[in-house]
C-alpha positions in Angstrom: 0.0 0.0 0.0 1.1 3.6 -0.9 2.2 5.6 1.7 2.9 9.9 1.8 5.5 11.0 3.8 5.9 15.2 4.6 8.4 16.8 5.6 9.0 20.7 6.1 11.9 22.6 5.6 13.0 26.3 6.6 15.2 26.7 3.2 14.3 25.9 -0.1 17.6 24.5 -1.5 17.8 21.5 1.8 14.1 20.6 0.6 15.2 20.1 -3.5 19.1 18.5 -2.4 16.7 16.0 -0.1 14.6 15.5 -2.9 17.6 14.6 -5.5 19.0 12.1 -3.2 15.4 10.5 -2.5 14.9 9.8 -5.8 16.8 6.5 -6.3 14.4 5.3 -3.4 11.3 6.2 -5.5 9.6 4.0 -8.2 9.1 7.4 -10.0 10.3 11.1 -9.7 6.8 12.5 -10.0 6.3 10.5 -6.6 8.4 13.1 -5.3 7.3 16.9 -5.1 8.7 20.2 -3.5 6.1 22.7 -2.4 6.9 26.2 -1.8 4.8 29.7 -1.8 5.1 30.3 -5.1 2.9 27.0 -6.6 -0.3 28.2 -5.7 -2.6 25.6 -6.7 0.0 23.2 -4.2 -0.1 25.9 -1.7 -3.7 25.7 -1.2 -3.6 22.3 -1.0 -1.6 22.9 2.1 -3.3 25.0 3.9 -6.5 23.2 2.8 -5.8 19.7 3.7 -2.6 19.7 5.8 -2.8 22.0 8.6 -5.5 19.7 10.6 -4.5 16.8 12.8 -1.0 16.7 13.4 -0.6 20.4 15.0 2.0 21.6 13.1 1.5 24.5 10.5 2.7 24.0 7.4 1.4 26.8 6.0 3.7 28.9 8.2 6.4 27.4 6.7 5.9 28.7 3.1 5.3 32.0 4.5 8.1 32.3 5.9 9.7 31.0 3.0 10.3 27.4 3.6 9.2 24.3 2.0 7.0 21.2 2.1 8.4 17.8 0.6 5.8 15.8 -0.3 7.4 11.8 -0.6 5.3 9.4 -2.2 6.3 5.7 -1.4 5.4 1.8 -0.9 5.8 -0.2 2.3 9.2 -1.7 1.7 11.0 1.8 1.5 8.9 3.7 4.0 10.7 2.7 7.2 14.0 3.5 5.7 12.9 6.7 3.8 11.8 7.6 7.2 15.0 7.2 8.8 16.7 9.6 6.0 14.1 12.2 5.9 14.7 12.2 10.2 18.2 12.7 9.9 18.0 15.7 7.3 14.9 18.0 7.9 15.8 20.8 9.4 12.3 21.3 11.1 11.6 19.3 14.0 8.8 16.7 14.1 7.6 17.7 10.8 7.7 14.1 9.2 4.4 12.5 8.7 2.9 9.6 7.6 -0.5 8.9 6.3 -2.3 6.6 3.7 -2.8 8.4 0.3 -6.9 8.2 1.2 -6.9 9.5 4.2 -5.9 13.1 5.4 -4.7 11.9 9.3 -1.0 11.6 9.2 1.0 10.2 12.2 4.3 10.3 13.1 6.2 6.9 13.3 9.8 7.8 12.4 13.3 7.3 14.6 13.6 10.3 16.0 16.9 11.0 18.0 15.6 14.1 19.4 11.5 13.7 20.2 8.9 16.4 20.9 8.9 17.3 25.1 12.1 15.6 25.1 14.4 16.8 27.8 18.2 16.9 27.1 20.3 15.5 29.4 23.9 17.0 28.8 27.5 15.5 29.4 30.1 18.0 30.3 33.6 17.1 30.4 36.7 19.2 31.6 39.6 19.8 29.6 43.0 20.5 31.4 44.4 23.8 29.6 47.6 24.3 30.7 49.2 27.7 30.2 51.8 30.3 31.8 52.4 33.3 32.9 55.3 35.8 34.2 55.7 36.5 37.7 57.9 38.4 39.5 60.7 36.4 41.2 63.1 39.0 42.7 64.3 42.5 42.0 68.6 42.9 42.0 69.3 46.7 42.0 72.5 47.9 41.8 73.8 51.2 42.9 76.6 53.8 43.3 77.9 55.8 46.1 80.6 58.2 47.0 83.3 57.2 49.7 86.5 58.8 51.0 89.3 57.2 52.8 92.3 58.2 53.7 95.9 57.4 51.7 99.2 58.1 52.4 101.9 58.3 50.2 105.7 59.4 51.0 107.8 61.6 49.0 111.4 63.2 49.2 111.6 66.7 49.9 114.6 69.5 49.3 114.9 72.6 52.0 117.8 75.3 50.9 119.1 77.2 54.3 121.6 79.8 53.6 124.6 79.9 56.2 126.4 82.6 57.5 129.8 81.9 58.7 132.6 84.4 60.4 135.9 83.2 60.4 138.9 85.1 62.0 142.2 86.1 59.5 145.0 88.2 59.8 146.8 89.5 56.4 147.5 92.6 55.3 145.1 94.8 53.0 146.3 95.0 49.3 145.2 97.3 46.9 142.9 95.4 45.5 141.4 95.1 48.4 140.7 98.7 48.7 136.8 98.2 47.9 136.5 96.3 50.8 135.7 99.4 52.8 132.8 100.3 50.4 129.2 99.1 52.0 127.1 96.5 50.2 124.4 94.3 50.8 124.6 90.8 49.5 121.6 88.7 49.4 121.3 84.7 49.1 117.9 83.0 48.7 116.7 79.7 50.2 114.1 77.5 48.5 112.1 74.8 49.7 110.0 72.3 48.0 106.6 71.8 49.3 104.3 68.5 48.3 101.9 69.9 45.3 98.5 67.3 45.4 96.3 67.1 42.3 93.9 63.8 41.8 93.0 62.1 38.7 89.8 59.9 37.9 90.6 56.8 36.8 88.0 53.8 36.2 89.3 50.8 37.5 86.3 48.2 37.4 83.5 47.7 35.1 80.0 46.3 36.7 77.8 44.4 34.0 74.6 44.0 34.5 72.5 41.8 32.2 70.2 38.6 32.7 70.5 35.0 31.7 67.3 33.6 30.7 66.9 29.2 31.0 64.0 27.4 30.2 62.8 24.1 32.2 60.0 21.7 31.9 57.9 21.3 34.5 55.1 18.9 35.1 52.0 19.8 36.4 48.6 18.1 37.3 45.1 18.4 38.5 42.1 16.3 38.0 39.9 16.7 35.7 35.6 16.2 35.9 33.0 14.7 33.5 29.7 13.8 33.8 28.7 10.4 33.0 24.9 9.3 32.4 23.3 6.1 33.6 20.1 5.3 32.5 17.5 3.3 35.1 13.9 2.5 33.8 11.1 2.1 36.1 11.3 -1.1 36.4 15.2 -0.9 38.5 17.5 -2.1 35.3 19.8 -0.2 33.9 20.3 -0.8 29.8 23.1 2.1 30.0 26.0 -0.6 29.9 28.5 1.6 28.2 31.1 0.9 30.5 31.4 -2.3 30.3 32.4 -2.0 26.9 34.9 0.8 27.5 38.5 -1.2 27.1 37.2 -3.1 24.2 36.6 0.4 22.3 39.9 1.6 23.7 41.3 -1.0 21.7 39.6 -0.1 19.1 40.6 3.4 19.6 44.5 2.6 19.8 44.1 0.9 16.7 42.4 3.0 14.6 42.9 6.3 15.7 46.0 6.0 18.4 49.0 6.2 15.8 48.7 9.6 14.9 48.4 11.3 18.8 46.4 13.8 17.7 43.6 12.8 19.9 43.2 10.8 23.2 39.9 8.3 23.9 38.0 10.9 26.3 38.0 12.8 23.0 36.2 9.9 20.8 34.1 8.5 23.9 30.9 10.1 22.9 31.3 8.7 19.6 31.6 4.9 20.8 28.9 6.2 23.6 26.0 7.6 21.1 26.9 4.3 18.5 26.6 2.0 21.5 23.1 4.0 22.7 21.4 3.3 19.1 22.6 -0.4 19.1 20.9 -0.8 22.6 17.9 1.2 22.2 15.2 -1.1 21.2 13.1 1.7 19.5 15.9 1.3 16.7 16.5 -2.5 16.3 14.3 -2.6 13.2 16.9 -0.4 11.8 20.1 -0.6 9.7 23.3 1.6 9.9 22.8 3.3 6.8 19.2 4.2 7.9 20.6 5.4 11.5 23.4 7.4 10.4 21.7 10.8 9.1 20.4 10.8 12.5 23.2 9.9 14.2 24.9 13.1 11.9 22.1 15.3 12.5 22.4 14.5 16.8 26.2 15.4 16.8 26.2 18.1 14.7 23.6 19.4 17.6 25.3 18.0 20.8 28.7 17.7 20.0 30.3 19.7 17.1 33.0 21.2 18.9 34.5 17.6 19.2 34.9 17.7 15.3 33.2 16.7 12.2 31.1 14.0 12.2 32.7 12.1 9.5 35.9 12.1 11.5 34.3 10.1 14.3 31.2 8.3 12.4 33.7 5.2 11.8 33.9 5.0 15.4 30.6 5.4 16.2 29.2 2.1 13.6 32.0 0.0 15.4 30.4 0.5 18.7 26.9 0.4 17.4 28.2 -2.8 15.1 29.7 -4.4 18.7 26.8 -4.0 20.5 24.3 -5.6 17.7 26.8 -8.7 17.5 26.6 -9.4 20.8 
């Protein structure tokens, strides 16, 4: 039996690339049909016959400039068509389905994130470790004046004139006559006195400089997370992830480890949301490749700043391929 499925879309261009890629799950292409504001004849049809039952105005969406995809298909693709059109719209609970004679539609996809849903989230510390400059010490150098005493010996010359009378007895010759002519006769004396003058000389050079060394140091501190358990009413727990944990270490050492870009903390919610899917028992009807856009679309949402999901969707099937097998 044919079945319609709807799905709404705030931009244009998602609802036509969605509709390209559906259309190798389609008997024909005219099974497939994007409705926007500008058909008027579709848009009517809309806001005649889709905005009752399901509580979610469609009509709104062309307003505002979105779209509607309209997916006409059989039984055997519905569930997966379903799990694709989950993963991709961009409006939440939006997907519909309903029996081509009847205008109730119902909503029976996988849905990773469901209507009144409450979002439990898992925060995780990372240690940062950076550095800063602090003041270890002040060395100040300064200069002062000081005076102390020096002696130094030095050899001195005194002149004294001497005056000495001796008594003779010869007699006066004529050229001796003068001698009773007056005169003065005058003899200096000289002394030498020390003379002190200073010169500056420098003697000693002070450098002052610094000698910078680096060392390693190792620090630690701990860390927090928060991990999740989940208990139904009933007492048991299905949130067995950690039993599991060393087997996708190992997987994580050997897959990923080489290249020591990235430790396991970092890939944990991978293994943890591909585990979660495998064990959830609304999804066992379902394949990988039917899980996967939703599994995209839930990252993207919760945990983007991890990475790209295609860098961590490999590890995310193993665990969800582990926990199927077992």
């Amino acid at each position: 039996m044919a079945q319609q499925l709807v799905a709404a879309y705030e931009d244009i261009q998602a609802a036509q690339t969605m509709a390209d890629y559906l259309t190798s799950y389609v008997d024909h292409n005219d099974d497939i049909k994007v409705i926007t504001s500008d058909d008027h004849s579709m848009f009517m049809y809309v806001k005649g016959q889709m905005n009752t039952g399901d509580g979610f105005d469609y009509e709104r969406v062309l307003q505002e400039g979105g779209a509607i995809l309209l997916v006409k298909v059989d039984d055997d693709n519905a569930n997966r068509i379903e799990a694709i059109l989950n993963g991709r719209t961009y409006t939440e609970a939006t997907t519909t389905t309903a029996q081509t004679t009847s205008s109730n539609m119902a909503d029976t996809r996988p849905n990773l994130r469901q209507e009144g849903q409450e979002r439990v989230e898992l925060v995780e510390e990372e240690l940062q470790v950076g550095k800063r400059t602090v003041e270890g010490g002040d060395v100040r150098v300064s200069t002062r004046i000081v005076e102390e005493p020096v002696r130094e010996d030095i050899r001195l010359r005194d002149e004294r004139v001497n005056v000495e009378r001796r008594t003779v007895d010869r007699p006066l010759s004529g050229a001796n006559e003068d001698l009773f002519r007056e005169r003065t006769i005058e003899m200096s004396e000289r002394h030498e006195e020390p003379v002190i003058s200073k010169q500056a000389r420098v003697v000693e050079e002070v450098m002052i400089g610094k000698d910078v060394q680096e060392r390693v140091e190792t620090v630690s501190d701990t860390v927090r997370r928060t991990e999740v358990e989940i208990e139904r009413e009933n007492g048991h727990t299905d949130d067995h992830y950690d039993r599991y944990t060393d087997e996708y270490r190992r997987d994580f050492d050997t897959r990923y480890g080489s290249s020591g870009a990235y430790t396991f903390d970092h890939f944990s919610p991978a293994y943890r949301l591909g585990h979660g899917l495998a064990s959830d028992s609304r999804y066992e009807q379902y394949g990988w490749d039917e899980l996967e856009p939703s599994a995209r679309t839930f990252w993207e949402t919760n945990y983007s700043q991890h990475g790209a999901w295609d860098d961590f969707k490999d590890a995310a099937r193993h665990a969800w391929q582990s926990e199927r097998n077992r």
